[in-house]
MARDREN-223980 format. One record per atom (N, C-alpha, C, O, CB): x, y, z; residue in one letter. Coordinates in steps of 0.001 Angstrom, whole numbers, padded with zeros to 6 digits, always signed. Atoms other than C-alpha are relative to their C-alpha. Glycine has a CB too. Layout:
N
XYZA/...
***
This chain:
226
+000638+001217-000498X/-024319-077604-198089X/+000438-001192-000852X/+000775-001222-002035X/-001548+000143-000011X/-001111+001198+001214X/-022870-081048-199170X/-001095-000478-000498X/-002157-000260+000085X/+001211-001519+000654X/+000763+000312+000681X/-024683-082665-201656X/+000151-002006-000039X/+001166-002570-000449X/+000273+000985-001285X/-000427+001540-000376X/-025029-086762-200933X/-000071-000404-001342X/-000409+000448-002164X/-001011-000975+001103X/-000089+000227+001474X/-024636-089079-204307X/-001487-000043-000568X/-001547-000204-001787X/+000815-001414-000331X/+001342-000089+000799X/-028827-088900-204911X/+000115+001426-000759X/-000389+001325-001878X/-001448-000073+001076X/-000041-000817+000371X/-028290-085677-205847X/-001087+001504+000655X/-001324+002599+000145X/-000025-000568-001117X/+001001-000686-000613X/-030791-084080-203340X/+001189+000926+001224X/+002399+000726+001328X/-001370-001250+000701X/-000573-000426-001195X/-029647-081993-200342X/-000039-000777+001267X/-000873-001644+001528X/-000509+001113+000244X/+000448+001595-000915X/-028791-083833-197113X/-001132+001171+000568X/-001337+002261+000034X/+001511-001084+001571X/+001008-000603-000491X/-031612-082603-194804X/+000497+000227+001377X/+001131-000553+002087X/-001258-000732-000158X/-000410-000624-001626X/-031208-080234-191481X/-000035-000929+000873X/-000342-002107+000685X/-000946+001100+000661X/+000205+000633-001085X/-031009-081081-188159X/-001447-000300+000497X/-001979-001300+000978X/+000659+000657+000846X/+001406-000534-000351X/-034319-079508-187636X/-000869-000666-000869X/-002009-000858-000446X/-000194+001553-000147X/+000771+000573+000392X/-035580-081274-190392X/-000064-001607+000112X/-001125-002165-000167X/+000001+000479-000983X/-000377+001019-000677X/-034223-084600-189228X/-001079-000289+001191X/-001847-001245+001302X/+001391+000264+000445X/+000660+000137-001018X/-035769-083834-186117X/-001514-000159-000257X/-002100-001188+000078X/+000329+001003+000777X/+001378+000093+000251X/-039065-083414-187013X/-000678-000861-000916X/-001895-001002-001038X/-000339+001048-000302X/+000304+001627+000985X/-039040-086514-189603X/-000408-001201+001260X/-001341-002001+001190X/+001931-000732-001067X/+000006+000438-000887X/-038443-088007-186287X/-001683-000075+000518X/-002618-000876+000490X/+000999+000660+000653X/+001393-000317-001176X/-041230-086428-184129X/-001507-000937-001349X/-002308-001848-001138X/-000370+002814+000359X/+001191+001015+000511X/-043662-087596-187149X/-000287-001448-000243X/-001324-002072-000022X/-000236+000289-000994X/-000289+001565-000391X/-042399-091055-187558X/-000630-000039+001630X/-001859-000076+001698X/+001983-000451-000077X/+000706+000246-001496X/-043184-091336-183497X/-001600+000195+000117X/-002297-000501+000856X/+000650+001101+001096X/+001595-000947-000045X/-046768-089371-183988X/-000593-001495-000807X/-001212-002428-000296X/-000179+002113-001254X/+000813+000917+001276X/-047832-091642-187162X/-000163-001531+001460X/-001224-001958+001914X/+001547-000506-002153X/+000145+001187-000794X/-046995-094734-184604X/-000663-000601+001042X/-001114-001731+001228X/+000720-000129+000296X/+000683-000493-001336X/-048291-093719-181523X/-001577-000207-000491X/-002293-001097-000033X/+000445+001814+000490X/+001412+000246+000093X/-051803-092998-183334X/-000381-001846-000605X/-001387-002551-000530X/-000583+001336-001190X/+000296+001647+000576X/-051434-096646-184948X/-000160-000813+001001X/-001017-001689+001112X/+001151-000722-000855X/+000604+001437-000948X/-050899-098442-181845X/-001140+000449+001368X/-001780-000261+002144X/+001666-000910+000912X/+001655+000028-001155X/-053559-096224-179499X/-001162-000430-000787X/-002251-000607-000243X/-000615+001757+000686X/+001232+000134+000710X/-055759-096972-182316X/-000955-001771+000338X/-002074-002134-000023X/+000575+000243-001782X/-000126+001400+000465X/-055803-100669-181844X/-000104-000609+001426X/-000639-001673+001737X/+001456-000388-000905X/-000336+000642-001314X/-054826-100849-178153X/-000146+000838+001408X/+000610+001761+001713X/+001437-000431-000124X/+000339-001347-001480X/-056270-099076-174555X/+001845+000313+000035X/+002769-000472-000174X/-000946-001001+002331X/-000816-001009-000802X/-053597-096455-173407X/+001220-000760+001120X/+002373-000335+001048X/-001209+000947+000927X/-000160+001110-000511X/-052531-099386-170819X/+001118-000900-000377X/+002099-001218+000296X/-001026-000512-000145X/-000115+000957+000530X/-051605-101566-172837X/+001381+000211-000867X/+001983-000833-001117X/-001230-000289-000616X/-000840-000148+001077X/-048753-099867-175318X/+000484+000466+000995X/-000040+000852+002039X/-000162+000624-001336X/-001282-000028-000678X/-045469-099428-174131X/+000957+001567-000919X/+000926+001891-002106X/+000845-001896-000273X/-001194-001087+000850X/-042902-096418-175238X/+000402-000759-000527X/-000362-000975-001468X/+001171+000860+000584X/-000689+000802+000458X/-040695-098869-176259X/-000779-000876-001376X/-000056-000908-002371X/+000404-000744+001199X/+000192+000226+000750X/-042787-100542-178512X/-000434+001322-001400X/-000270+001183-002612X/-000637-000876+000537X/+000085-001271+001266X/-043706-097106-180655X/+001390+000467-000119X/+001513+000007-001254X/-001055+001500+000397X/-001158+000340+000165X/-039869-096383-180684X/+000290-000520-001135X/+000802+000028-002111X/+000326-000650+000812X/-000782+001229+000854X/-039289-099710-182473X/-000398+000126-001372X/+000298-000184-002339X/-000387-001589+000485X/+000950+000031+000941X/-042350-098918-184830X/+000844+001361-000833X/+000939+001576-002042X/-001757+000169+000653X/-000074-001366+001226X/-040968-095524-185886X/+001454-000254+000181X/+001888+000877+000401X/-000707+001961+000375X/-001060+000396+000103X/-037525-096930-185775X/+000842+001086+000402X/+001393+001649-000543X/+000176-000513-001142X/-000813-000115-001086X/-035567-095187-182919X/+000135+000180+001184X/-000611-000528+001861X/+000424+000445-000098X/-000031+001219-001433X/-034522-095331-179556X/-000680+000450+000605X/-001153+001472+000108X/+001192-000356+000962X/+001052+000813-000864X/-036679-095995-176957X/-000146+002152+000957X/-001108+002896+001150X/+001019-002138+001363X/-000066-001772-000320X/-035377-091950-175415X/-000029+001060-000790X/+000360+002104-000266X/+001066+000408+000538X/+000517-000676+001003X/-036331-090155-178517X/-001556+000307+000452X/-001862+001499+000483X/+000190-000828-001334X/+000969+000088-000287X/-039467-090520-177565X/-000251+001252+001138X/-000614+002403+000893X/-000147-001327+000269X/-000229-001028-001685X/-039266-088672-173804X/+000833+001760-000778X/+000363+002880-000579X/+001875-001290+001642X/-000245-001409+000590X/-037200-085748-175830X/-001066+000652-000606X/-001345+001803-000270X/+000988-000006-000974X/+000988-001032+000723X/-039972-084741-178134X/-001421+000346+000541X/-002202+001276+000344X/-000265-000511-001359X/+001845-000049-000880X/-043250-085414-175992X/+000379-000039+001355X/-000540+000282+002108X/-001311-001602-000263X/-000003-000062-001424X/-041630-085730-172571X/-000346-001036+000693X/+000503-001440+001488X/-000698+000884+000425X/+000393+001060-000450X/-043512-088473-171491X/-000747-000744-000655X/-001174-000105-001617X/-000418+000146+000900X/+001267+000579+000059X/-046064-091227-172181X/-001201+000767-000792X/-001534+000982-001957X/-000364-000200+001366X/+001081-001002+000078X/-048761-089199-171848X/+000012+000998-000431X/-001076+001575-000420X/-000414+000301+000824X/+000077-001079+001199X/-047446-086260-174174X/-000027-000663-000689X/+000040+000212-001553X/+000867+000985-000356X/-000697+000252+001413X/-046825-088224-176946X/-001984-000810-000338X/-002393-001125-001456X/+002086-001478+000002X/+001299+000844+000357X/-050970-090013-176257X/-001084+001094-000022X/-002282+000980-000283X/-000391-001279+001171X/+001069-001124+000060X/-052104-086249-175859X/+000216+000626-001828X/-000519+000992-002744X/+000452+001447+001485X/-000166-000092+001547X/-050527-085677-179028X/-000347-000889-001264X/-000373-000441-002411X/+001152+000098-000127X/+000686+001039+000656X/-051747-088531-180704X/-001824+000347-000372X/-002563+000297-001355X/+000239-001326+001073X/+001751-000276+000062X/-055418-087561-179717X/-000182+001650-000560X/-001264+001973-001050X/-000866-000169+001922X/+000184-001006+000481X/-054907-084119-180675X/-000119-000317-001941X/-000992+000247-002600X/+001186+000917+000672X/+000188+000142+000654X/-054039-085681-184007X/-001164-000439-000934X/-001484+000158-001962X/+000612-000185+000181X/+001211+000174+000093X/-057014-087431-184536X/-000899+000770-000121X/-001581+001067-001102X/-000257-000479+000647X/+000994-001372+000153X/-058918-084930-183723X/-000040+000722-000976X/-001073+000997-001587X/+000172+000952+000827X/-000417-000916+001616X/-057542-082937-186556X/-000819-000765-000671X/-001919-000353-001040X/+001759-000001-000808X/+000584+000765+001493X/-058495-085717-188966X/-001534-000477+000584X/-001916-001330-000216X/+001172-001710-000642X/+001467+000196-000315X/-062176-086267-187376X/-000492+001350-000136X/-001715+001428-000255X/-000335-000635+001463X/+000441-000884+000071X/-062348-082759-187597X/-000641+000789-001385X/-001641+001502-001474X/+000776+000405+000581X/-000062+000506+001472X/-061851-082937-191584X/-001150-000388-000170X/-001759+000338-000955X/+000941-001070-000392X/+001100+000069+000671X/-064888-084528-191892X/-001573+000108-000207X/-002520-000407-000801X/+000175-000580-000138X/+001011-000696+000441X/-066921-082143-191157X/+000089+001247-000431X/-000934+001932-000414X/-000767-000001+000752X/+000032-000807+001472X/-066055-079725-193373X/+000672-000245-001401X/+001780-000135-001926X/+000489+001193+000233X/+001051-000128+001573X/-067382-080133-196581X/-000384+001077-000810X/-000864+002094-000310X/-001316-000366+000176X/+000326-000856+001161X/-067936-078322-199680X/-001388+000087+000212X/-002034-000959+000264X/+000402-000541-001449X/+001532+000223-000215X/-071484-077230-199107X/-000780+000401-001287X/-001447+001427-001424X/-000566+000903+001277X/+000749+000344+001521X/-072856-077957-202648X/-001347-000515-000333X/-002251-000277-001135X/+000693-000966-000639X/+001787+001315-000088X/-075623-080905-201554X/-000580+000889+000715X/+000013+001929+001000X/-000108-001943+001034X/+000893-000034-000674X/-078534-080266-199688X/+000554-000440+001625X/+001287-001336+002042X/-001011-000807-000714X/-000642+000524-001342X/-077992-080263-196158X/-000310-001541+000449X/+000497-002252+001046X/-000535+000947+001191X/+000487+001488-000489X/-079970-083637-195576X/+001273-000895-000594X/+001721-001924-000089X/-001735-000555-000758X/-000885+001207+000122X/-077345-085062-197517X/+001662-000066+000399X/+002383-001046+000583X/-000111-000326-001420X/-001071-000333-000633X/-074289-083212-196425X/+000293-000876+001292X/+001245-001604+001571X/-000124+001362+000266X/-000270+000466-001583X/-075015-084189-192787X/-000280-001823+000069X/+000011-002460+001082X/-001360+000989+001225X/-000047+001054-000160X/-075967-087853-194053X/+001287-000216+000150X/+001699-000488+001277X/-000598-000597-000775X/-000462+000522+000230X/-073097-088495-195507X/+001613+000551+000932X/+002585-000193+000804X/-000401-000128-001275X/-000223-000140-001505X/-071100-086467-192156X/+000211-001301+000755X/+001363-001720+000871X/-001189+000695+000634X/+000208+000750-000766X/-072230-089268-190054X/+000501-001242-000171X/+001013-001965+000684X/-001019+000043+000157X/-000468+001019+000441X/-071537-091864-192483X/+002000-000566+000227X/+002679-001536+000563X/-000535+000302-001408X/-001968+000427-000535X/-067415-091160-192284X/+000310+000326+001438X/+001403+000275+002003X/+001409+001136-000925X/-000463+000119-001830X/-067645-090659-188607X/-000382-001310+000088X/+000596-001891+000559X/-000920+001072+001371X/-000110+001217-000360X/-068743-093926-188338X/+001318-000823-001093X/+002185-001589-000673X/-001597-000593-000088X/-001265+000248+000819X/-066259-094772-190994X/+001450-000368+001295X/+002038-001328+001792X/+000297+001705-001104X/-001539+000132-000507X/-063282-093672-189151X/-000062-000554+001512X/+000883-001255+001873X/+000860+001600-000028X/+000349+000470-001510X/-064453-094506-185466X/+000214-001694-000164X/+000864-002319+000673X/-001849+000495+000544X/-000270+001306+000278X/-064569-098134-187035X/+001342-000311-000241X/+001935-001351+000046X/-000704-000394-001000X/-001665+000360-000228X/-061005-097469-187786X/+000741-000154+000721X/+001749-000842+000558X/+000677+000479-000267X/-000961-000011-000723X/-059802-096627-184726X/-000567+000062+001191X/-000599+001028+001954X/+000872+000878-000271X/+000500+000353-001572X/-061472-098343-181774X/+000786+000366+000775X/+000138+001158+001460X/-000213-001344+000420X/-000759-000565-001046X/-058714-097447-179485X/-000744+001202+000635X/-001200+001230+001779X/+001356+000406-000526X/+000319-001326+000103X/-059833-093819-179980X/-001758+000249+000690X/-002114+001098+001506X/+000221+000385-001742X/+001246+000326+000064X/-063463-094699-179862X/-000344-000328+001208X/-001449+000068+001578X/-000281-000898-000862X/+000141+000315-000606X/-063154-096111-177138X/-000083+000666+001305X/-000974+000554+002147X/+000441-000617-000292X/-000078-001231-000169X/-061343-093006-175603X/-000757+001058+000357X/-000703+001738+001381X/+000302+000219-000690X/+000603-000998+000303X/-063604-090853-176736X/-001435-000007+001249X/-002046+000876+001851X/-000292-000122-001685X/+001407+000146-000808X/-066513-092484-174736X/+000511+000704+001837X/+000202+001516+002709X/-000588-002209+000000X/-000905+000219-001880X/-064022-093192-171440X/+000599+001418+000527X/+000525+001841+001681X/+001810-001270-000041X/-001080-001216-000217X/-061948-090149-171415X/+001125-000070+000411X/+001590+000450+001425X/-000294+000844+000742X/-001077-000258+000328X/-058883-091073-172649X/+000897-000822+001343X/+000540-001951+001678X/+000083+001605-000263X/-000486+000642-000943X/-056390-091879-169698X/-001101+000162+001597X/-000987+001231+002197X/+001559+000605+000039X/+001222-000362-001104X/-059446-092141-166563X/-000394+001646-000319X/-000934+002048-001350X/+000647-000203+001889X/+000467-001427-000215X/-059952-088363-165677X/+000547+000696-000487X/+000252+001804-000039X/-000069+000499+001030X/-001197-001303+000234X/-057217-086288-167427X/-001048+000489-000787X/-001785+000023-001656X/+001777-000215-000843X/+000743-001280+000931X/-058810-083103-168408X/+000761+000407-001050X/+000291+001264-001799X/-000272+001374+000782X/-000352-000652+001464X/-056407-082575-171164X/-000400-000814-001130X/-000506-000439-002297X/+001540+000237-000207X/+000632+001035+000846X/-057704-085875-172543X/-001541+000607-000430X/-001821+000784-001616X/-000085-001518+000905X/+001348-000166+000124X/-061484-084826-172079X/-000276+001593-000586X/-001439+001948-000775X/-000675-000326+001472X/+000411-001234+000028X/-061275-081262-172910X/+000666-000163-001658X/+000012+000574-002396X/+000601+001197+001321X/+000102+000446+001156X/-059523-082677-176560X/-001286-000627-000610X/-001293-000563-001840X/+000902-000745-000030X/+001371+000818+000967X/-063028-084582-177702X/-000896+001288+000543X/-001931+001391-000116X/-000761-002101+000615X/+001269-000565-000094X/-065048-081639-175947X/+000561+000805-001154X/+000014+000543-002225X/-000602+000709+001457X/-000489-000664+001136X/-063332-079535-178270X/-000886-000374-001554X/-001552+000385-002259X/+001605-000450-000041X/+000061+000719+001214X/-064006-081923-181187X/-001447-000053-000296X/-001730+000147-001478X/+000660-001392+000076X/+001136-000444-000751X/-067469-081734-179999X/-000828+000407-000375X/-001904+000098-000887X/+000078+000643+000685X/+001067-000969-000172X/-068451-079040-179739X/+000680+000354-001781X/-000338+000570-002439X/+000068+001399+001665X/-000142-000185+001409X/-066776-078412-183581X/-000930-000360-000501X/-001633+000479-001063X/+000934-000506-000601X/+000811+000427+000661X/-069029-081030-184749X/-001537+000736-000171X/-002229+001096-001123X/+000045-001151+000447X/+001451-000782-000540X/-072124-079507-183057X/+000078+001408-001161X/-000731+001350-002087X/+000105+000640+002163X/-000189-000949+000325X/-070974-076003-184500X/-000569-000049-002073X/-001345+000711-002651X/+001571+000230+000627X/-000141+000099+001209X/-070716-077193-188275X/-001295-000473-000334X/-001780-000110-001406X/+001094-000740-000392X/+001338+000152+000457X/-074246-078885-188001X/-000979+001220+000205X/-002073+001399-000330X/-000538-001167+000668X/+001318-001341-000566X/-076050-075736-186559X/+000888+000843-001546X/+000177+001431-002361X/+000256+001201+002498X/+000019-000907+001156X/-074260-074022-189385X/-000696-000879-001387X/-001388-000198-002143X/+001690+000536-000285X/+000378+000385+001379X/-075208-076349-192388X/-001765-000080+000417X/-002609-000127-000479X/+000897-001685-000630X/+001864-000050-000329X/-079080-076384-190685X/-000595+001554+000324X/-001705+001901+000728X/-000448-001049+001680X/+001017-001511-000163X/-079437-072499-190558X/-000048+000516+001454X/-000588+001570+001790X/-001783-000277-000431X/+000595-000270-001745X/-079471-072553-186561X/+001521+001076+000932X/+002659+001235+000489X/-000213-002300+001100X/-001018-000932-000494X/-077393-070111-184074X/+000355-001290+000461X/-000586-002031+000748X/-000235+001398+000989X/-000940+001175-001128X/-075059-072964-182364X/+000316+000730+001406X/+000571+000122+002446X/+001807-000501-000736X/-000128-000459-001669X/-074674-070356-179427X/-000860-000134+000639X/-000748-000156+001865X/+000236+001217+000383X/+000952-000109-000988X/-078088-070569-178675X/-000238-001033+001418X/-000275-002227+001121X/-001096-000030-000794X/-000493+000711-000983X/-077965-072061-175069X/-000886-001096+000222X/-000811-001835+001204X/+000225+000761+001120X/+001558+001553-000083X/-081193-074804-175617X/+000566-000779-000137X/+000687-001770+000583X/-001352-000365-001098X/-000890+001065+000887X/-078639-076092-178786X/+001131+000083+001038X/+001109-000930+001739X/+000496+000472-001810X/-001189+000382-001173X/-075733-075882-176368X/-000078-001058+000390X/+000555-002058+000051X/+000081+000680+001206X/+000146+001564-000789X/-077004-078338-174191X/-000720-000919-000580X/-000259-002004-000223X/-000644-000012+001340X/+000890+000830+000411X/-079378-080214-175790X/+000758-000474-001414X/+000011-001203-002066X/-001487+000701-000081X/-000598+000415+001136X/-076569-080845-179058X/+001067-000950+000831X/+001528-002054+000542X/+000593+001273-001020X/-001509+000816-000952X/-073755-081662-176010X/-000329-001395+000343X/+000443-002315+000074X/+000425+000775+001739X/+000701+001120-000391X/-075922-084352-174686X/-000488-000929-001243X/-000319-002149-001221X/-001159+000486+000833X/+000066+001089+001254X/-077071-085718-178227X/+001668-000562-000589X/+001725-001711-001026X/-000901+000926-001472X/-000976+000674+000313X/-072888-085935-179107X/+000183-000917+000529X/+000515-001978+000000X/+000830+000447-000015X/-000610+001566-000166X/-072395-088085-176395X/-000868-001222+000373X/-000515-002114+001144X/+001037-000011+001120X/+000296+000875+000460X/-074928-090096-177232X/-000227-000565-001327X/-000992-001472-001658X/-000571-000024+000473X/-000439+000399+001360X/-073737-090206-180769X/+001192-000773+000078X/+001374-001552-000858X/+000236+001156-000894X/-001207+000508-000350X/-070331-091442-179270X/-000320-001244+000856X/+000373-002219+000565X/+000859+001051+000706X/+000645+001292-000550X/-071953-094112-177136X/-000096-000716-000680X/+000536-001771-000719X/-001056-000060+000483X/+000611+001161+000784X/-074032-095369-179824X/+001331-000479-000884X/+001550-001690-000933X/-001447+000523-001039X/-000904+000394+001059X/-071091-095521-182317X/+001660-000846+000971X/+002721-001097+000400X/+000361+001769-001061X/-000670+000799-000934X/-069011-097384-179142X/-000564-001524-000043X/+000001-002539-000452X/-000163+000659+001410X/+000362+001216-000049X/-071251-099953-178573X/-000225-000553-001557X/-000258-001779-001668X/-001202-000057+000912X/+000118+000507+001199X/-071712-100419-182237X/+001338-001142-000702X/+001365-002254-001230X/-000199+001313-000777X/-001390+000471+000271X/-067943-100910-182808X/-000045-001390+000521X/-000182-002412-000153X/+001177+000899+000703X/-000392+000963-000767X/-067443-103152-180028X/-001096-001350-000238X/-000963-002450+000300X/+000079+000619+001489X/+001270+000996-000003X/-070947-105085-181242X/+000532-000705-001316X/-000068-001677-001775X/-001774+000790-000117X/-000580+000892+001253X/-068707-106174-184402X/-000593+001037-000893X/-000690+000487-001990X/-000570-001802-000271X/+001152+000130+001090X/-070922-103980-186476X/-000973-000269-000378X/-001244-000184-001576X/+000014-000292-000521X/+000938+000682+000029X/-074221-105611-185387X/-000829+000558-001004X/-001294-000337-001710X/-000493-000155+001161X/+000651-000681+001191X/-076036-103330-187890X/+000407+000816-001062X/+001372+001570-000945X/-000735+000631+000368X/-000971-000687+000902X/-075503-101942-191172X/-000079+001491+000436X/-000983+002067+001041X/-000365-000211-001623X/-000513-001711+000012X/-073752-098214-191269X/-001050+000683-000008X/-001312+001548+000827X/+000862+000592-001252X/+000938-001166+000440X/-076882-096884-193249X/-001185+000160+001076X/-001958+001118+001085X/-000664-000316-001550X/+001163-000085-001010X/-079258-097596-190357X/+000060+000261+001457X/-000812+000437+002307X/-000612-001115-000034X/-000431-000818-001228X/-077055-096553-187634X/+000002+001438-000355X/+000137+002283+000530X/+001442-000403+000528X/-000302-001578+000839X/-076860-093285-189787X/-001403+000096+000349X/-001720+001138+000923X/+000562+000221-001973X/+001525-000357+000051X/-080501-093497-189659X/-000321+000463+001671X/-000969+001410+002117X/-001055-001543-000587X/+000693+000009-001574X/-081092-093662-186030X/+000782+001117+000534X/+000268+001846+001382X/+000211-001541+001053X/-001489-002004-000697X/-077728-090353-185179X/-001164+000353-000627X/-002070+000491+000195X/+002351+000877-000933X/+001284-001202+000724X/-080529-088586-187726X/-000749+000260+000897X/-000577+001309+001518X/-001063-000445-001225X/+000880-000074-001036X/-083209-089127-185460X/+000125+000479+000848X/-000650+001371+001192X/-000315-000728+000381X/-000282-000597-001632X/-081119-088662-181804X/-000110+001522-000383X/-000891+002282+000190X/+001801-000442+000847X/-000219-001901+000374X/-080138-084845-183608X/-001225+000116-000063X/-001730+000312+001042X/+000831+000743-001550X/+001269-000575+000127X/-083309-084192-184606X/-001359-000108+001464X/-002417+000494+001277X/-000469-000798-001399X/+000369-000130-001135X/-084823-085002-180597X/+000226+000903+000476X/-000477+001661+001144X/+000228-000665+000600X/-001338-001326-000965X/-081921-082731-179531X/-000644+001356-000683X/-000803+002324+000061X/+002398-000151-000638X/+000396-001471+000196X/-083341-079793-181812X/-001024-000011+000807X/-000996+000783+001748X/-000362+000538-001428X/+001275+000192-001007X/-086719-080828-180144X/-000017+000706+001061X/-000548+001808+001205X/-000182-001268+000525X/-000542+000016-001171X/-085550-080825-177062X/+000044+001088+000422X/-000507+001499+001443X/+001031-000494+000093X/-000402-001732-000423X/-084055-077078-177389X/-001366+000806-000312X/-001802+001629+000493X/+001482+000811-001160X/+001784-000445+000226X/-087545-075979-178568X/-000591-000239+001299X/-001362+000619+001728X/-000998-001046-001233X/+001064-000045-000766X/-089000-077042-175920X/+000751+000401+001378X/+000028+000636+002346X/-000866-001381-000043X/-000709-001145-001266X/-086583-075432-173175X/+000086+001376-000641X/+000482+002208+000176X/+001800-000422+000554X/-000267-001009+000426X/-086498-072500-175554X/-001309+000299-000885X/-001348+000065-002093X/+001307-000050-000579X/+001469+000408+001217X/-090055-072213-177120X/+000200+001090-001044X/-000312+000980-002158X/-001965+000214+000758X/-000495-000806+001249X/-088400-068955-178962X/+000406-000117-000927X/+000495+000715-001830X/+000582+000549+000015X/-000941+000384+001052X/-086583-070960-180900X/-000728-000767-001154X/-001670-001469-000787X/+001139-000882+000609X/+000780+000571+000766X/-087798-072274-184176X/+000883-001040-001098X/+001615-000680-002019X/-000821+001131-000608X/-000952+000932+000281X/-086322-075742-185093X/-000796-000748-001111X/-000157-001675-001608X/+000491-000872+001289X/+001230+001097+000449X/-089540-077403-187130X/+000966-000421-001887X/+001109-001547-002364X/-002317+001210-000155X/-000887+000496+000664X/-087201-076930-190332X/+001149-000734-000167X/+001503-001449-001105X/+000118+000473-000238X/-001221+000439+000529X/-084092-077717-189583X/-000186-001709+000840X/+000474-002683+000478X/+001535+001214+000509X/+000074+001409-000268X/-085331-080868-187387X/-000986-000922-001486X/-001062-002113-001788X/-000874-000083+001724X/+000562+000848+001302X/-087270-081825-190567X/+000577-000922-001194X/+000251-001914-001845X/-000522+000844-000680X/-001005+000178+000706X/-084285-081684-192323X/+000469-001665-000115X/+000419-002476-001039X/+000991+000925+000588X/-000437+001297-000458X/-082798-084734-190247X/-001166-001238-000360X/-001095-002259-001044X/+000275+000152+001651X/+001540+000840-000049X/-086135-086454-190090X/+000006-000477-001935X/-000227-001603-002374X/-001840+001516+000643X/+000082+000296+002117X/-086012-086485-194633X/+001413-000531+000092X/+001400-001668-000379X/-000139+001858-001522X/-000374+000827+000262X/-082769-087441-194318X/+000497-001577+000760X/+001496-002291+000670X/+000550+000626-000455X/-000461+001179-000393X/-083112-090257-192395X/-001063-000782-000635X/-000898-002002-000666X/+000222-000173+001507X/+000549+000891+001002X/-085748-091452-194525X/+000469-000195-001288X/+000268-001011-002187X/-001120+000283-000178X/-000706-000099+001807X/-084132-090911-197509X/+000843-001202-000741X/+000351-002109-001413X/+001254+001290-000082X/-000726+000920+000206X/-080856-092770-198104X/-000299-001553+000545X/-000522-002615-000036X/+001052+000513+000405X/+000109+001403-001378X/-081157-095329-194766X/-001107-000698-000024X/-001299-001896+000180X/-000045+000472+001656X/+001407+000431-000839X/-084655-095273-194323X/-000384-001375-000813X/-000705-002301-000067X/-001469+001353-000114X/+000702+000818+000346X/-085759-097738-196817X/+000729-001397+000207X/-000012-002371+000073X/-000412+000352-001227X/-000892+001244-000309X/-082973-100606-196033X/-000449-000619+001223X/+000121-001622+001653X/+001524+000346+000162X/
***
């Protein structure tokens, strides 16, 4: 293998290629982040990850691979932050959960926006990426609160509190930020802790009085007094 004058190896085809595909990926999530689906052009992500305009169509095929791949990415990194070292107390685990979902959702209104709409109108590969993401989230709170996540009360009654955790943290975005973080954190505490309710009372077998207590302390805790 020739050796160029840095003194490194040059790098494969294959690894060429795939410097490529991430340059395009990194770009793609930068400008859906920022801009509806609509609105961005191939051509301008191309320019961003600096090459041509049919690079693009080789590695994703179209458009719409390269914005399913984008949201898959995301997903990854929203997925990140909910797992956590489980060291704290759950009240504060799942505060501070909520806190970098609103974090990153503030980063990337595009997504956010997405997330509410579903992505390009109806595509089920769009909507079946955030149910995914979802139902993860759901999964990781029924585990840090002690609760089965299969049970079918929390099923529905967690599905229906996400997407009105994704609502609220929509209109929040788009409201500038009308309220601080810690008291939108306060009020997701609350919706979850309805939603265990909720399954209690379609499931009266089920016994939620702890782990909705949980939510309930920590939304007085950190938030509550601000």
């Amino acid at each position: 293998m020739a050796v160029p004058a840095t003194g490194k190896p040059a790098m494969t085809r294959k690894e060429r290629a795939e410097l490529t595909r991430g340059r395009l990926l990194a770009a793609a999530v930068d400008h859906f982040t920022n801009r509806p689906y609509d609105e961005v052009a191939v051509g301008e992500i191309a320019q961003a990850a600096g090459t041509a305009h049919g690079v693009v169509f080789h590695h994703f095929g179209s458009k719409r691979g390269l914005y399913l791949e984008a949201l898959r990415e995301v997903a990854r990194r929203l997925n990140e932050i909910h797992v956590v070292e489980e060291h704290e107390e759950p009240a504060v685990l799942i505060r501070h959960q909520l806190g970098k979902h609103l974090a990153f959702m503030t980063e990337h209104p595009g997504f956010a926006l997405s997330l509410v709409h579903g992505g390009i109108g109806t595509d089920p590969e769009t909507r079946e990426i955030f149910e995914e993401t979802r139902s993860f989230a759901n999964e990781r709170l029924c585990a840090t609160l002690g609760l089965d996540g299969t049970t079918p009360s929390l099923r529905l009654t967690l599905r229906a509190a996400a997407g009105g955790i994704d609502e609220v943290t929509l209109q929040w975005v788009e409201s500038g930020c009308a309220f601080p973080a810690e008291r939108v954190v306060d009020a997701l505490l609350l919706l979850l802790a309805s939603a265990l309710e909720g399954a209690a009372r379609l499931d009266p077998g089920l016994d939620v009085t702890e782990a909705a207590g949980v939510l309930v302390t920590a939304a007085a805790g950190a938030g509550g007094g601000h």
